[in-house]
SEKESE-241308 format. One record per residue (C-alpha): x negated, y, z; residue in one letter. Coordinates in steps of 0.25 Angstrom, whole numbers. Each point is the difference from the previous one (the first is absolute). Last residue first. Layout:
% residues N
c1 = X c2 = Y c3 = Z rest = A
...
END
This chain:
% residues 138
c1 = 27 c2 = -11 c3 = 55 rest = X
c1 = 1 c2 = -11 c3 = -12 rest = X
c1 = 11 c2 = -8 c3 = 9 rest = X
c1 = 9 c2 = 12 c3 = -3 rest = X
c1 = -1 c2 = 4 c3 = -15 rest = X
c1 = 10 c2 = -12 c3 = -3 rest = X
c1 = 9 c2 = 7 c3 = 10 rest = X
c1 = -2 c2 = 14 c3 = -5 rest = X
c1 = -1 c2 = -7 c3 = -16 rest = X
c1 = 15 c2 = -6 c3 = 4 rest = X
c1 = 6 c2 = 13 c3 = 5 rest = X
c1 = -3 c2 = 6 c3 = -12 rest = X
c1 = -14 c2 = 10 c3 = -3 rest = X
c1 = 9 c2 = 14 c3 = -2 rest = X
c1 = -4 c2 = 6 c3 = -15 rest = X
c1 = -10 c2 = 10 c3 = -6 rest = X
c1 = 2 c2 = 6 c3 = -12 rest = X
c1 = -1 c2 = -2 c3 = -16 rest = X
c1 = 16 c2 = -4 c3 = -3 rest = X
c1 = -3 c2 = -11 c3 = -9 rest = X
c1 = -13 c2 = -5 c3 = 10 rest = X
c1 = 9 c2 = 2 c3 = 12 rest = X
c1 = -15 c2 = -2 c3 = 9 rest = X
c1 = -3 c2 = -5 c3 = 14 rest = X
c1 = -11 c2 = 9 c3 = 3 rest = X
c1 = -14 c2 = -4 c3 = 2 rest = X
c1 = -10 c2 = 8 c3 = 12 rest = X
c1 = -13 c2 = -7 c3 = -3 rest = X
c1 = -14 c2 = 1 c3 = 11 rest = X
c1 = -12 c2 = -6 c3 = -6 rest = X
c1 = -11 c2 = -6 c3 = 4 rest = X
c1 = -14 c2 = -3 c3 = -4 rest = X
c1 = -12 c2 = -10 c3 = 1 rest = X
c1 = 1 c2 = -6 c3 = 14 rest = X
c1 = -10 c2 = -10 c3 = 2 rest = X
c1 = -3 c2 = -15 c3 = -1 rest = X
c1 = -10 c2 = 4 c3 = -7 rest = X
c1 = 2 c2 = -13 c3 = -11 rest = X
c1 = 16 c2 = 1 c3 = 3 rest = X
c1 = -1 c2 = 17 c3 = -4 rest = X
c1 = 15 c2 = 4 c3 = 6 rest = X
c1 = 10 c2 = 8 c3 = -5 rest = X
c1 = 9 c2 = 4 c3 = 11 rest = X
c1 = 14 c2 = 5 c3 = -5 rest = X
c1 = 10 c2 = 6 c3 = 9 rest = X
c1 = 13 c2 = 2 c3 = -3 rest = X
c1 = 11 c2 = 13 c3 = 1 rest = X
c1 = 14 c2 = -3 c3 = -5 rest = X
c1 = 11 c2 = 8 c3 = -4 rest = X
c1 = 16 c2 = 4 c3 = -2 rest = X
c1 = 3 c2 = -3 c3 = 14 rest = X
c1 = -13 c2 = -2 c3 = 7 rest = X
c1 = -10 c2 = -11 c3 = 1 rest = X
c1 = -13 c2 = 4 c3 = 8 rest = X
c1 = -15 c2 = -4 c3 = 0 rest = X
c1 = 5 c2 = -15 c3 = -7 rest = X
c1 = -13 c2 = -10 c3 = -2 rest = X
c1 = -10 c2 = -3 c3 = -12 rest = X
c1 = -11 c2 = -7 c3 = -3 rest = X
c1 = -10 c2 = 1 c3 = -12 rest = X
c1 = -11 c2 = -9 c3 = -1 rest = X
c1 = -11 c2 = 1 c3 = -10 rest = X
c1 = -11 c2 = -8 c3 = -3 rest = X
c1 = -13 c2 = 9 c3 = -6 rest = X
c1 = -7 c2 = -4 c3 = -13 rest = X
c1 = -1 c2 = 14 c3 = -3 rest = X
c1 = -2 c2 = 10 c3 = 11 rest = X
c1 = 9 c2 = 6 c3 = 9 rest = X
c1 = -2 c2 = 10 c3 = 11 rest = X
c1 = 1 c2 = 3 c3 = 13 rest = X
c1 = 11 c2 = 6 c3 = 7 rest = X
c1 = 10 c2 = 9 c3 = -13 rest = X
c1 = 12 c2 = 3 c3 = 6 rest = X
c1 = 12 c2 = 1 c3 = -7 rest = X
c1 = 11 c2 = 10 c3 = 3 rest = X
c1 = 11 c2 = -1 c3 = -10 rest = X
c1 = 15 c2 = 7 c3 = -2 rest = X
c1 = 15 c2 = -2 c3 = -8 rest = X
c1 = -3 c2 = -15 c3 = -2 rest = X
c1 = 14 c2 = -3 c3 = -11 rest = X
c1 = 7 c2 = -12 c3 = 3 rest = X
c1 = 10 c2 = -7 c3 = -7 rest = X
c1 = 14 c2 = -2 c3 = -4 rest = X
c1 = 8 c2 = -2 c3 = -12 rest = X
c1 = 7 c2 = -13 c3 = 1 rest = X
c1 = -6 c2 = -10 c3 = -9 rest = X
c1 = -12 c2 = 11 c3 = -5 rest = X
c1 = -6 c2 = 5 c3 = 11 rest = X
c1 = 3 c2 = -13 c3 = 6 rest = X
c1 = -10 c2 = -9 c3 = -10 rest = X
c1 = -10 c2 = 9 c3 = 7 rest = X
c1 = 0 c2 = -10 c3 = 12 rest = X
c1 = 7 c2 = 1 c3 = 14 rest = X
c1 = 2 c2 = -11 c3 = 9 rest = X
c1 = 0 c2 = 11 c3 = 13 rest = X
c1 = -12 c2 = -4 c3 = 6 rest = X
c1 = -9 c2 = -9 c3 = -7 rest = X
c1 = 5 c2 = 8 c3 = -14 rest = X
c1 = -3 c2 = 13 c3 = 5 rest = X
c1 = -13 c2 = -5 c3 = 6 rest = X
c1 = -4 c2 = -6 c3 = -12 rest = X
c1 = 3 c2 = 11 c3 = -9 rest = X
c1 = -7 c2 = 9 c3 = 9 rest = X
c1 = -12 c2 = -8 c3 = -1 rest = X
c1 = -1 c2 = 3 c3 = -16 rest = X
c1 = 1 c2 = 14 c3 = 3 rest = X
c1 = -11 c2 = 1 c3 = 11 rest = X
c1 = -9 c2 = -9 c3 = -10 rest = X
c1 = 1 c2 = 11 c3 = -10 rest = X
c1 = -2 c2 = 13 c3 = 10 rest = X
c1 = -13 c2 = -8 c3 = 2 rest = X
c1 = -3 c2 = -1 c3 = -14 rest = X
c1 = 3 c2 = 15 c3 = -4 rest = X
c1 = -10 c2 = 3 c3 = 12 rest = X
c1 = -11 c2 = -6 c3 = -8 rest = X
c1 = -7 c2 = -13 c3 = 6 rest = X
c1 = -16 c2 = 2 c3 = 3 rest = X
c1 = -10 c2 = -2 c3 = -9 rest = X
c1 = -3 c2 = 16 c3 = -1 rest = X
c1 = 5 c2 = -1 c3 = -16 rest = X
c1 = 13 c2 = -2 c3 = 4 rest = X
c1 = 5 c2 = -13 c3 = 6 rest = X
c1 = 13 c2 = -9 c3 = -6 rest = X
c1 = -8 c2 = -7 c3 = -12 rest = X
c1 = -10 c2 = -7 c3 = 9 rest = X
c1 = 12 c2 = -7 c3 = 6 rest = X
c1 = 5 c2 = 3 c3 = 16 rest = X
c1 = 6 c2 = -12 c3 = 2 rest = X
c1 = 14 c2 = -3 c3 = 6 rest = X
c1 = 10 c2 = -2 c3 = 9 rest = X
c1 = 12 c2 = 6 c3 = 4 rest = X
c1 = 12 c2 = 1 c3 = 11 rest = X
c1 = -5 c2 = -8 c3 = 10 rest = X
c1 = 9 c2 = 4 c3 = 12 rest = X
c1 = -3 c2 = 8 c3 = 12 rest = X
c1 = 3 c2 = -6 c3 = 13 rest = X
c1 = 14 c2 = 6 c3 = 7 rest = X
c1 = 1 c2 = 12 c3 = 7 rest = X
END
């Protein structure tokens, strides 16, 4: 397996945490997203602008995240990211988010993406180029 890449970094703003001080669940979820983006377009040159330029896309078909030590505001993020699997029609990453200050591990999460027909709605065999550009990520 290769290292992880830096997906995402960021700050955990007053404005992102609930009423308990520490970020709301909706936020981490946020930052997960946002890091996919990166890691889609690091590793296969993909951006939104394809969804609509040739109709194809992704579309995360289940979640696990876990929730290790939690986040208050003020806190830098790091989000990294590594390939679990890489199947046919589908791709399973690994996302660390990581508290810089703490220098602990804040939550993970676990995403199965499908490769998506956006016009026809379903899911589509990744090409051979993705596989081969997916490869040196594994």
């Amino acid at each position: 397996m290769s290292d992880s890449l830096i997906v995402y970094k960021g700050v955990a703003h007053p404005e992102l945490c609930d009423v308990m001080g520490h970020m709301t669940t909706r936020h981490y979820i946020a930052m997960f997203d946002d890091a996919s983006y990166h890691f889609l377009y690091t590793v296969f040159g993909w951006s939104g602008e394809q969804a609509k330029t040739d109709n194809r896309g992704w579309a995360d078909v289940k979640h696990v995240i876990e929730y290790q030590d939690e986040v208050a505001a003020g806190d830098l993020l790091e989000l990294r990211a590594n390939f679990v699997k890489v199947g046919n029609k589908s791709i399973t990453v690994s996302y660390s988010m990581f508290n810089l200050a703490k220098n602990q591990l804040a939550a993970t999460l676990e995403s199965t993406s499908v490769y998506f027909d956006t016009l026809n709605r379903k899911a589509i065999p990744l090409t051979e180029s993705m596989q081969a550009q997916a490869k040196p990520y594994l």
